[in-house]
C-alpha positions as CSV (number, residue, x, y, z in Angstrom):
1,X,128.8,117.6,85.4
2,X,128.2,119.8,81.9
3,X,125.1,121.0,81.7
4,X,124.5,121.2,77.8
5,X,125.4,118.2,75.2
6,X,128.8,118.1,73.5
7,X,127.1,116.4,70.1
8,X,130.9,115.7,68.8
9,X,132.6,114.5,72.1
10,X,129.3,112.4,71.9
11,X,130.1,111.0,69.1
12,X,133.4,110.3,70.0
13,X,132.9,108.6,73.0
14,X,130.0,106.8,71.1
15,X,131.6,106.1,67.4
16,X,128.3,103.6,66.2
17,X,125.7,106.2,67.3
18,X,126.3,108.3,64.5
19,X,124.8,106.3,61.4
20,X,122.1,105.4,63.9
21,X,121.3,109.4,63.8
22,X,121.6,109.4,60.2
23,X,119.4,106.5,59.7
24,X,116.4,107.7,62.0
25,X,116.3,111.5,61.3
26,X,116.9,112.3,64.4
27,X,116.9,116.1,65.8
28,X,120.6,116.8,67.2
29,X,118.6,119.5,68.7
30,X,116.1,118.0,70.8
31,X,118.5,115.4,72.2
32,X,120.2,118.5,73.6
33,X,117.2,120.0,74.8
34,X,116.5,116.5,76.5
35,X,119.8,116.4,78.0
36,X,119.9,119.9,79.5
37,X,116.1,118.7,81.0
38,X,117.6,116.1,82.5
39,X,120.3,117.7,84.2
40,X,117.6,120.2,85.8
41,X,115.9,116.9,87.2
42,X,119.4,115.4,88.4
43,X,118.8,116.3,92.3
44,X,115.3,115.2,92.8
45,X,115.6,112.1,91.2
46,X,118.4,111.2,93.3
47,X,116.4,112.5,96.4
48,X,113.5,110.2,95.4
49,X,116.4,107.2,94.5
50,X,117.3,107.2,97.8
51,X,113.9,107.0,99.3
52,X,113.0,104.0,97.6
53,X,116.5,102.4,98.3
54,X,115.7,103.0,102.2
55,X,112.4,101.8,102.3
56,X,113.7,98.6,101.0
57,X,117.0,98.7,103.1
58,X,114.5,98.6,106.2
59,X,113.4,94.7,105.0
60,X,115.2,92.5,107.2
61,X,115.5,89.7,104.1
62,X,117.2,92.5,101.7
63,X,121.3,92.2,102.4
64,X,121.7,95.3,100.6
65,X,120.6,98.0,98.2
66,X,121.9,100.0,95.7
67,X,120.8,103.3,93.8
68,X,121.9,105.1,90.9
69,X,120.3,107.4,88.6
70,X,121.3,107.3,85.0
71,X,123.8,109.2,83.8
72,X,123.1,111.6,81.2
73,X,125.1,110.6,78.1
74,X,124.0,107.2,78.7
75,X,120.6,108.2,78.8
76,X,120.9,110.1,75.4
77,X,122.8,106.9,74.4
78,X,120.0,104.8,74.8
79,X,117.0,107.4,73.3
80,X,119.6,107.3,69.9
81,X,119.4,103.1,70.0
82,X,115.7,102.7,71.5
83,X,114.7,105.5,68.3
84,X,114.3,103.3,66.0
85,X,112.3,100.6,68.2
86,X,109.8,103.3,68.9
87,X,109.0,104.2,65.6
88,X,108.3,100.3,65.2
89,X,106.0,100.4,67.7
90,X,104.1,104.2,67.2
91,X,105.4,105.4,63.6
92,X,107.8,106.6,61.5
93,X,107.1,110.3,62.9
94,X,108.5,109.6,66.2
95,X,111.0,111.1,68.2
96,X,112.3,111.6,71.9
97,X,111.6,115.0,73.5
98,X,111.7,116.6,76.2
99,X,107.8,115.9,76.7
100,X,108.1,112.1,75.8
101,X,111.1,110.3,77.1
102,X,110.8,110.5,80.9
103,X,107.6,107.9,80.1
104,X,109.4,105.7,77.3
105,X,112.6,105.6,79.4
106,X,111.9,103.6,82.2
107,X,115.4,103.4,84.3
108,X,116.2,107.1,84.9
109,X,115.8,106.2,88.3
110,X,117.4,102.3,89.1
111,X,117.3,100.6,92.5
112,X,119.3,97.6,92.8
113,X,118.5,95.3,95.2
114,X,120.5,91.9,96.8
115,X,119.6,89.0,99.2
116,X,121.5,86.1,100.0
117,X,119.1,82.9,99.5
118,X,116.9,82.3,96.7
119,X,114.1,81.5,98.7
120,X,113.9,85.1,99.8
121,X,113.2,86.3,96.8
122,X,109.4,85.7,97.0
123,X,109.3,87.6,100.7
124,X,110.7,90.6,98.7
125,X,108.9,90.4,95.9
126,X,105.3,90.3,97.7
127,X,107.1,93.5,99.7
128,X,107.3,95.7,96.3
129,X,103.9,94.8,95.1
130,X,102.1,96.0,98.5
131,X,104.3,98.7,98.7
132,X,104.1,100.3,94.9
133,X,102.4,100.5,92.2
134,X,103.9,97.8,90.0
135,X,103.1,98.3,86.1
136,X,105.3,95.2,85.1
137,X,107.8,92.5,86.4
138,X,109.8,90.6,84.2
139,X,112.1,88.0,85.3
140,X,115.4,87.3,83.5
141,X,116.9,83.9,83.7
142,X,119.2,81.7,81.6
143,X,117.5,79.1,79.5
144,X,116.9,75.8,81.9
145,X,116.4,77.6,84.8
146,X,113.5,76.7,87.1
147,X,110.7,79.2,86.2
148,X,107.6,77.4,88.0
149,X,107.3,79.9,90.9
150,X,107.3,83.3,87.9
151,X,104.5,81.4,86.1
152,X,102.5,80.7,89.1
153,X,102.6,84.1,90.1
154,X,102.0,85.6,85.8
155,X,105.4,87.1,86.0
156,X,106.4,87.4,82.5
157,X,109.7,85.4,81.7
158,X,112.7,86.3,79.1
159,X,115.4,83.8,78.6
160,X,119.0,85.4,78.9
161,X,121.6,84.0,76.3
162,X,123.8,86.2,78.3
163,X,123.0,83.6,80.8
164,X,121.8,87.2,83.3
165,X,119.7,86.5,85.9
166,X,117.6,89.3,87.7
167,X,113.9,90.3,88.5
168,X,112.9,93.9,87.6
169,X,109.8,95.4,88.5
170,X,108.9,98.8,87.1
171,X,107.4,101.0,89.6
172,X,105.0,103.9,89.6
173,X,104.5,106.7,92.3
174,X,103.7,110.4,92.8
175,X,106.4,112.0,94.7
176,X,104.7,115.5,93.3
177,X,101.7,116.0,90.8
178,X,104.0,114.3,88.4
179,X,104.6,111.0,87.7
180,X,107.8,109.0,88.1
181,X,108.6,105.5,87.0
182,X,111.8,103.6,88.8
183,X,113.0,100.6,88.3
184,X,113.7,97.9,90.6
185,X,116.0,94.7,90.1
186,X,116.1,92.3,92.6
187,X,119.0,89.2,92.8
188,X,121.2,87.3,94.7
189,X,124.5,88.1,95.8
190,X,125.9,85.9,93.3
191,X,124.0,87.1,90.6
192,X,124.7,90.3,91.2
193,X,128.5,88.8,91.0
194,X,128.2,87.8,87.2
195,X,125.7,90.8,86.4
196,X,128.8,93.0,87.4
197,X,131.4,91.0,85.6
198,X,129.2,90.7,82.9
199,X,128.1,94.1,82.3
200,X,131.6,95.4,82.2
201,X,132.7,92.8,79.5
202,X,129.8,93.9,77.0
203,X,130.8,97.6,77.5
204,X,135.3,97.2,77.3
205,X,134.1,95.2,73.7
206,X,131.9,95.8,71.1
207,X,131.6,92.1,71.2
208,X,132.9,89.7,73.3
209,X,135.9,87.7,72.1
210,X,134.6,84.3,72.0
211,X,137.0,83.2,74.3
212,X,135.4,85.1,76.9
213,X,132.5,84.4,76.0
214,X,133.1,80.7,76.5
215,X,134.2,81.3,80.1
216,X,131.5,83.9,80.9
217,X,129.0,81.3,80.4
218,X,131.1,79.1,82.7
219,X,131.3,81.0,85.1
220,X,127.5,81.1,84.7
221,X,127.1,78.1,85.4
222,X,129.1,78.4,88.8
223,X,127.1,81.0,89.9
224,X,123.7,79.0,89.4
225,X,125.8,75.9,91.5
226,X,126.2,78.5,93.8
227,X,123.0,79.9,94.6
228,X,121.9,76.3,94.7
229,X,124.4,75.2,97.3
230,X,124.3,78.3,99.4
231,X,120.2,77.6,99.6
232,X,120.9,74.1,100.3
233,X,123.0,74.8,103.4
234,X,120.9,77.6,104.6
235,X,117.9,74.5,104.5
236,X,119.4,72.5,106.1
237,X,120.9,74.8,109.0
238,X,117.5,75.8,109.3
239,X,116.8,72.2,110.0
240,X,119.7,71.6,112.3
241,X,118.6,74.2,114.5
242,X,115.3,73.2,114.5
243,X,116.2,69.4,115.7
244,X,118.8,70.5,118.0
245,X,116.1,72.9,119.7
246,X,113.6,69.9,119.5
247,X,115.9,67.5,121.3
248,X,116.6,70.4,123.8
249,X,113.2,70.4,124.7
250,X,112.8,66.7,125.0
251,X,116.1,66.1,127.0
252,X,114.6,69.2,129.3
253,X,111.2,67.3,129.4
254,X,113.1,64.4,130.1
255,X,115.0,66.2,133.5
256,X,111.7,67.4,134.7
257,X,109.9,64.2,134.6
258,X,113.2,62.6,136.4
259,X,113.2,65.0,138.7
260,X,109.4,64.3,138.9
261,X,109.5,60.8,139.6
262,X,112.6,61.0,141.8
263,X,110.6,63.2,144.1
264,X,107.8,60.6,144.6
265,X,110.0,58.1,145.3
266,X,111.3,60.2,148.0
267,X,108.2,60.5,149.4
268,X,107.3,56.9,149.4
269,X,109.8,55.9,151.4
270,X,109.4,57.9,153.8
C-alpha cells in the first residue's frame, strides 16, 4: 500500500472529484497530510476491527461477521464529497484535517454483521447496546417496510429508495486514551445478498441504467419474500418441535400410567 497521496492518479481513478475540489477550496495538501495519517493508523485499527468482530462472532444468534477498515483513497474520496456537507452544517471555513476527520468520519473502522432470521435481530441488537457505547442507530429499510419494533425502541428510521435494508449502530470505546468510533451494521443473510449486489452496481455506473434499476428493485422485493418465508418456517419448525416433544411426553405419560394400572391389576388377581 503507498504511503503518500498520488493527487493526479486520484483524480484519475476519481474523474468527478475534481470540480468538487475546485468548488470547496479545498487544501490538496491537507488531504495528503490526512492520508499519510491514516496509513500510520492502518495496523491498529485493524487490530481493534478484529476485536470487535470476535466479540460479536462469540453470539450464538450472529451466523457471521465481517470486518474491514476503509481503504485510504476511499476515505479521502469521501472527506472531498462529505466537504461541502460540513461546511453546511459548521461554516464556510471548514475543512478535513488531520485533527478533525477521525471524528466526522465515522466508518474508518466497519464491522458487518449477519443472522439468519429476522427475529434475531432484536437479541443482537440489545447485545451491542450492553456491550458499547452506542452514540446512534439508524435503521435503513425500503419504504413499506414494517418499522413498529425501531419506533418502539426510538431507533431513528430512513427510508431507502435503493430499497437497502441494514441497521447501523455507531459505536464508541477507548482502546487507548483516544477515542475511536466503529461502526456496526447488522442484517440478514439475504440482505446482505442485495447490499452486495447492490453496492457493486452503484460503483461499475455512475448511475444505474434504468433497466437495472428496474430489476434491482425486483429483486428487492424477493429478498424481503424471503426473509419473510425463511422466518415463517423457522416459526413454525419451532412449533413442530415443540408439539412433537409435547405429544412425546404425553404418549410417555401415557406408557407409565399403563404400565401403572397394568400392575394393579396384577395384583388384584392374585
Amino acid at each position: 500500500m503507498k504511503k503518500d497521496l498520488d493527487i493526479e492518479e486520484f483524480i484519475k481513478k476519481y474523474p468527478y472529484i475534481e470540480p468538487i475540489i475546485t468548488k470547496n477550496s479545498i487544501n490538496v495538501e491537507r488531504l495528503k497530510k490526512i492520508y499519510s495519517d491514516y496509513i500510520g493508523y492502518k495496523i491498529s485499527y485493524e487490530n481493534q476491527a478484529d476485536f470487535i468482530a470476535n466479540i460479536l462472532r462469540s453470539q450464538s444468534m450472529v451466523h457471521s461477521v465481517k470486518s474491514r477498515i476503509k481503504d485510504p483513497d476511499r476515505l479521502i474520496e469521501k472527506i472531498v464529497r462529505k466537504t461541502e456537507d460540513r461546511k453546511e452544517k459548521y461554516d464556510n471555513n471548514f475543512q478535513f484535517d488531520v485533527n478533525n476527520y477521525k471524528e466526522e468520519i465515522n466508518d474508518l473502522i466497519g464491522i458487518r454483521v449477519i443472522h439468519i432470521f429476522k427475529d434475531q435481530w432484536q437479541d443482537i441488537h440489545e447485545f451491542i447496546i450492553k456491550t458499547w457505547k452506542v452514540i446512534e442507530v439508524t435503521a435503513n429499510v425500503r419504504e413499506g417496510d414494517n418499522t413498529e419494533i425501531f419506533k418502539e425502541l426510538g431507533i431513528e428510521v430512513r427510508s431507502r429508495v435503493s430499497g437497502y435494508r441494514s441497521v447501523h449502530y455507531l459505536v464508541e470505546f477507548y482502546p487507548t486514551s483516544k477515542k475511536v468510533i466503529a461502526e456496526i451494521q447488522v442484517r440478514t443473510i439475504f440482505e446482505e445478498g442485495y447490499g452486495e449486489i447492490d453496492h457493486s452496481l452503484r460503483y461499475s455506473h455512475n448511475e444505474i441504467p434504468e433497466l437495472l434499476q428496474a430489476n434491482l428493485l425486483l429483486f428487492n422485493r424477493i429478498v424481503g419474500s424471503a426473509d419473510e418465508m425463511a422466518s415463517l418456517i423457522n416459526g413454525l419448525s419451532k412449533e413442530w418441535c415443540n408439539k412433537e416433544k409435547y405429544y412425546k411426553n404425553l404418549v410417555e405419560e401415557q406408557s407409565l400410567e399403563i404400565e401403572r394400572l397394568n400392575k394393579l391389576i396384577s395384583k388384584g388377581s392374585k
